[in-house]
ZAMARGU-4260 file (C-alpha; in steps of 0.2 Angstrom, whole numbers, plus 5000, padded with zeros to 4 digits):
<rodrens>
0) 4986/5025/5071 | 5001/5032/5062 | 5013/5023/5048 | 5025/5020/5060 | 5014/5010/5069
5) 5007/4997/5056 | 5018/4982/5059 | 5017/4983/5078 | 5000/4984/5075 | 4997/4969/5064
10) 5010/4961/5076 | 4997/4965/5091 | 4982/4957/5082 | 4992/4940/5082 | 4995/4942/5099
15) 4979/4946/5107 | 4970/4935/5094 | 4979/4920/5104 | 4977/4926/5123 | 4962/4932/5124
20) 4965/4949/5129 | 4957/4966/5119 | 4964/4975/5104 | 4958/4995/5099 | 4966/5000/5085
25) 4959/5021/5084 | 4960/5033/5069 | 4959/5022/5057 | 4955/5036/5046 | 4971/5042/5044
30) 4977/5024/5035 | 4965/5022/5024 | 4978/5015/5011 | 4982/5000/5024 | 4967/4994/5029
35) 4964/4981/5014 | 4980/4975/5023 | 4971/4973/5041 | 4957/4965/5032 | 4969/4952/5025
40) 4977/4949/5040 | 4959/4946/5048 | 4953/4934/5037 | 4969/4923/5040 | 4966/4924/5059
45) 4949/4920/5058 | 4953/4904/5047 | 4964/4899/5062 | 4958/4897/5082 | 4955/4912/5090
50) 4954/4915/5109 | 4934/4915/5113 | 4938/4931/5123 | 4947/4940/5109 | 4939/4957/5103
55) 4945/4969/5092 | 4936/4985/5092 | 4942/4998/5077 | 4938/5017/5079 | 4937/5030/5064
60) 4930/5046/5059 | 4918/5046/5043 | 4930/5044/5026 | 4925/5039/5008 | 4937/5025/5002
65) 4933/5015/5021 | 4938/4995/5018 | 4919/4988/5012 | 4928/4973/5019 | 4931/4978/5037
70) 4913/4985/5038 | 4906/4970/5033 | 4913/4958/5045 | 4910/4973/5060 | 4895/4975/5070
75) 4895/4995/5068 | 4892/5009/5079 | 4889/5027/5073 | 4892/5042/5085 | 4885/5057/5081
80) 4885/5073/5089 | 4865/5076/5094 | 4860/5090/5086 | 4854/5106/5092 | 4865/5119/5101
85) 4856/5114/5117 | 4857/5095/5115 | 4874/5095/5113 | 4879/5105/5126 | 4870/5094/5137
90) 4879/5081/5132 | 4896/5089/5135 | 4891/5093/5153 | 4885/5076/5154 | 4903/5069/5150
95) 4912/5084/5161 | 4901/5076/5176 | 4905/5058/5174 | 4923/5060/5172 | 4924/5072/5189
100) 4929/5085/5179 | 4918/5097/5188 | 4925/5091/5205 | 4945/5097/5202 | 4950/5111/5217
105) 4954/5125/5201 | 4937/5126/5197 | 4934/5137/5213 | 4936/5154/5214 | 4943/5154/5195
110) 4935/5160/5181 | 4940/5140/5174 | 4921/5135/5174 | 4917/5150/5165 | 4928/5147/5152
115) 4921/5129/5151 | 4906/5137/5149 | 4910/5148/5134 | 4922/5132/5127 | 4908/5121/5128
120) 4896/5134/5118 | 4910/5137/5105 | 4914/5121/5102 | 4894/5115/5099 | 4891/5131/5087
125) 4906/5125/5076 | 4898/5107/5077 | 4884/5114/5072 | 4889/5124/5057 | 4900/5112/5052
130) 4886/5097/5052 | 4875/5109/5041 | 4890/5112/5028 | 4892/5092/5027 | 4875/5090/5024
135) 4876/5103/5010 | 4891/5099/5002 | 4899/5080/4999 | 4915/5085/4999 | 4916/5096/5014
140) 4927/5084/5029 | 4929/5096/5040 | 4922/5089/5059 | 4927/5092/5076 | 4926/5079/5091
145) 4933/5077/5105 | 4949/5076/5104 | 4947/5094/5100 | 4938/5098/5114 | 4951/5089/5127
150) 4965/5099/5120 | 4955/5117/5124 | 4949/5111/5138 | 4969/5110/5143 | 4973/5126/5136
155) 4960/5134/5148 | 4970/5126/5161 | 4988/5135/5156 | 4980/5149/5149 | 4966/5154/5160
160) 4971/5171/5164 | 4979/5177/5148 | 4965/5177/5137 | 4973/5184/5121 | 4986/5169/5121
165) 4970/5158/5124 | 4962/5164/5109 | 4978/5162/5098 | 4980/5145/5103 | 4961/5141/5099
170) 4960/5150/5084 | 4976/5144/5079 | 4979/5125/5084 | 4965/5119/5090 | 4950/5122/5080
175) 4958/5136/5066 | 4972/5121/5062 | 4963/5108/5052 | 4953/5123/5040 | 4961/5129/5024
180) 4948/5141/5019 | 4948/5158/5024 | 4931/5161/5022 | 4929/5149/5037 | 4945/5153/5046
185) 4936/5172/5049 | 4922/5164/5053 | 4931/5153/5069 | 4942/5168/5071 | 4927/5178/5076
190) 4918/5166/5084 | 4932/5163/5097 | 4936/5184/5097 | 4918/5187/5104 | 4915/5172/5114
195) 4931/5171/5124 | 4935/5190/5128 | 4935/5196/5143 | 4919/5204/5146 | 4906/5190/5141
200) 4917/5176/5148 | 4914/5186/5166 | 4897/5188/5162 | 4897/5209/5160 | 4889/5205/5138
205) 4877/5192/5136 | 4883/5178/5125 | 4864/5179/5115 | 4849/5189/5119 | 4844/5181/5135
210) 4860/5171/5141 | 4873/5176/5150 | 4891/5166/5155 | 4884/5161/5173 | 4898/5166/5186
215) 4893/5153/5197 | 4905/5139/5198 | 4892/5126/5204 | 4889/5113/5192 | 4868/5114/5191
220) 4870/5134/5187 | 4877/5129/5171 | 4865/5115/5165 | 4851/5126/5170 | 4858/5140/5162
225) 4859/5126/5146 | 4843/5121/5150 | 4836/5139/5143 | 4844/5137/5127 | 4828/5139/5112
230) 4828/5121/5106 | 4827/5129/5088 | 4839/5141/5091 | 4848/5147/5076 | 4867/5148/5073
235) 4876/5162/5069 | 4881/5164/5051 | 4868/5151/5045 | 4857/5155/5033 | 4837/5157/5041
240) 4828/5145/5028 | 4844/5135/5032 | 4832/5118/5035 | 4824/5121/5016 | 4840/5122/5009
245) 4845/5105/5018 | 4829/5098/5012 | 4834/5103/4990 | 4852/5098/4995 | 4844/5079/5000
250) 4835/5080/4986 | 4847/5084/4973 | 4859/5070/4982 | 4844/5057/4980 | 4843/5061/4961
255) 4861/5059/4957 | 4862/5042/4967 | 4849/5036/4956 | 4855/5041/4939 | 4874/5034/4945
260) 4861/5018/4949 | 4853/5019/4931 | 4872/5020/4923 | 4878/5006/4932 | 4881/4996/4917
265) 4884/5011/4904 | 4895/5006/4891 | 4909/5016/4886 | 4906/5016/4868 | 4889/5025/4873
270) 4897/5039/4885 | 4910/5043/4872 | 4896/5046/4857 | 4885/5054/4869 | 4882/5075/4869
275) 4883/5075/4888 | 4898/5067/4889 | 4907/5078/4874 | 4899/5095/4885 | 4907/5087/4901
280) 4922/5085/4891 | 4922/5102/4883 | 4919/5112/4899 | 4932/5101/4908 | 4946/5104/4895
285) 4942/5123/4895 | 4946/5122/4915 | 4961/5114/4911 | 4967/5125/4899 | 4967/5139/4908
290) 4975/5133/4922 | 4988/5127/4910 | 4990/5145/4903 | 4991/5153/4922 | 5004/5142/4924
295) 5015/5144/4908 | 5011/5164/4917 | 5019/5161/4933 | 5033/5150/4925 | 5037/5164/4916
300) 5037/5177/4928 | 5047/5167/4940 | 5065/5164/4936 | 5066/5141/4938 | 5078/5136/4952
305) 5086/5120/4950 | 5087/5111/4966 | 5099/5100/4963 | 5113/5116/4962 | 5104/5121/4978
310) 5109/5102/4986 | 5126/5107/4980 | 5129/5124/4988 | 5120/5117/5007 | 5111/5104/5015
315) 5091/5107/5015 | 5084/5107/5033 | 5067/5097/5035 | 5057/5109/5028 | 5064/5113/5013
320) 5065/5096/5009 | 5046/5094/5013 | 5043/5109/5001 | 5054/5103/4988 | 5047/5085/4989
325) 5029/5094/4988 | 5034/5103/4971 | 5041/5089/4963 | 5024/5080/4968 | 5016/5094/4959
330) 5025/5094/4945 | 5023/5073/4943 | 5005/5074/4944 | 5001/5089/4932 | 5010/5080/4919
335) 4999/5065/4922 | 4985/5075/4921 | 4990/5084/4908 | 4991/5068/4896 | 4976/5061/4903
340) 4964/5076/4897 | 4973/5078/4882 | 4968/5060/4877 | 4950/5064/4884 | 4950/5079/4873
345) 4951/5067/4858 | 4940/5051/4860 | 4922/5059/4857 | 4914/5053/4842 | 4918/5037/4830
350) 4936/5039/4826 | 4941/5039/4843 | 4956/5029/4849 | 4953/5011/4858 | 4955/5014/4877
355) 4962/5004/4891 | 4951/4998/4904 | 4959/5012/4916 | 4955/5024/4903 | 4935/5019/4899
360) 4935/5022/4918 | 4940/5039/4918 | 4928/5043/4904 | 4914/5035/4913 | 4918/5044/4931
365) 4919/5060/4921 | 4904/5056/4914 | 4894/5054/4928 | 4903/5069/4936 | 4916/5062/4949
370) 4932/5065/4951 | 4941/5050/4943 | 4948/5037/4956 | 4965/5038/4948 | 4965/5058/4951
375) 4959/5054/4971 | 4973/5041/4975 | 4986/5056/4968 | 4977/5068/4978 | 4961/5068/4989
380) 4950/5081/4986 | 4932/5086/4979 | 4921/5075/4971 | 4915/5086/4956 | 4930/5085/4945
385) 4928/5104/4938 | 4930/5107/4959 | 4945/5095/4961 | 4953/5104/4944 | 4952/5119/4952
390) 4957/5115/4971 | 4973/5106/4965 | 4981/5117/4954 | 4978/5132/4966 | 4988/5120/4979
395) 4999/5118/4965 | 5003/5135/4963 | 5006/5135/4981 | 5019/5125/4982 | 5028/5134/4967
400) 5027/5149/4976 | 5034/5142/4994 | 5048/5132/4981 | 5055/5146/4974 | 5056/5157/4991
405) 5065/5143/4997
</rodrens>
């Protein structure tokens, strides 16, 4: 699914509904926005007659903000890679067999099924870390499925004897291309450094103590080669107490569902008069501060360019548009933000203004320590509002920086 393709898509649904025939509708994550729509159009189509053969299946990857609406009416099924290194290389194999992967004439007398062997083993350690990192950290969306491992399974096939271009493409595109930190960005670049280099993809290093790249091309060599794999074999990079620190994290997570249960019907008058709320406030208005003083810094550092003389003196290509377009983004959602913890800074205590009903509902988010709704649908990101305060205005920054060296 893109934006382009909404209408023919609603227009598909009418169609199918009538004759019978099948409707997938697939990455539904990526128009989250639309799907009230969808679920709209459903419910008329269902007050209608619909073809008894007619079925609509609807594919996404996991995003907060999914239509209730649509999962309530859907008989669901969660897909999950299987965890362990071992099991999930297993279960790579296992779709590489049934789809005759294995059976293509390249795979002899190449090194193609030995770097299927070292894909398949990057792929599940980056599944891996990434499922831990989840389950740590709420706001960390970073997955790979396989789509991912479709497109490196065709760069092997362009790429399989230049093993430096390989490695770009992988670090680069494939699995480097969806990370922003550079924290992790080492970590995949490393990862796919060691892994697809020459000497362990033809076997001359061991991959881990004990397993080598097999050089066989024959299909069992591999899975038996899997099948030695520690079941509690521990990924590189993550911590050793790893399971415990999953364990507090669940905890911790439990507790704060229960308090947002037992504030479900907080008053506002009660957050606003309340010494948690006020220290919330107070440490939030200090973040926001400071980031107001680095960037009366940076204002004043860099001389201001005007784009509309810039529109007079040529025509913006695509991409300065898009970085334009991104500052002036920028620039329209810190004011907002500036005028909505200004007011916040002020209605502590008994001579606080009245609020709107938008307003008591960022006082309530902000007192259970979320990220207001308002300041998601502006921008997504985390969902501890001193993390979101943060991760916007460095991308804010950003985007003055790529402005001005326009």
């Amino acid at each position: 699914m893109a934006k382009d393709q909404l209408d023919i898509s609603i227009t598909l649904l009418r169609e199918c509904s009538k004759n019978g025939t099948w409707l997938c509708l697939t990455n539904l994550h990526l128009v989250i926005e639309w799907l009230p729509t969808l679920a709209r159009e459903w419910r008329k189509i269902n007050e209608g007659k619909v073809h008894d053969d007619f079925q609509l299946w609807l594919v996404a990857e996991h995003r907060d903000g999914f239509s209730k609406e649509l999962l309530e009416f859907s008989e669901k099924v969660v897909y999950e890679p299987p965890e362990g290194l071992q099991q999930n290389m297993l279960r790579i194999y296992s779709s590489w067999e049934s789809s005759d992967v294995w059976s293509r004439d390249i795979f002899r007398n190449t090194n193609i099924p030995m770097l299927h062997f070292a894909l398949a083993w990057t792929h599940c350690l980056l599944q891996e870390r990434s499922w831990y990192n989840r389950k740590l950290n709420d706001s960390y969306n970073i997955q790979y499925c396989g789509g991912d491992l479709k497109a490196a399974e065709l760069l092997i096939l362009l790429q399989n004897n230049d093993y430096v271009s390989l490695r770009h493409l992988m670090k680069d595109f494939v699995y480097g291309g969806k990370v922003d930190d550079p924290v992790a960005l080492r970590l995949i670049s490393t990862f796919i450094d060691v892994i697809f280099s020459r000497d362990i993809v033809e076997g001359k290093k061991e991959l881990t103590p004990g397993i080598s790249i097999p050089l066989s091309p024959e299909f069992n060599s591999h899975v038996n080669i899997i099948s030695r794999i520690p079941i509690d074999y521990e990924v590189p990079g993550l911590p050793p107490n790893g399971k415990d620190i999953l364990e507090n994290s669940k905890g911790h997570q439990l507790i704060k569902k229960l308090k947002q249960i037992e504030l479900g019907g907080v008053d506002v008058n009660d957050v606003k008069n309340s010494k948690s709320f006020s220290n919330a406030v107070s440490s939030i208005v200090g973040i926001w501060k400071e980031c107001c003083r680095r960037y009366q810094q940076v204002s004043s550092e860099k001389s201001e360019k005007k784009s509309d003389c810039q529109d007079g003196n040529h025509s913006l290509n695509p991409l300065e548009v898009f970085v334009r377009n991104e500052h002036r983004f920028g620039e329209s959602v810190f004011t907002r933000l500036n005028e909505w913890l200004s007011l916040i800074g002020h209605i502590s205590g008994d001579e606080a203004p009245s609020l709107t009903e938008t307003q008591q509902r960022l006082c309530i988010d902000i007192f259970r320590g979320e990220a207001p709704d308002h300041w998601q649908k502006l921008w997504e990101g985390p969902k501890d509002p001193k993390a979101w305060l943060h991760a916007f205005f460095d991308r804010f920054l950003a985007s003055i920086e790529r402005n001005d060296a326009k």
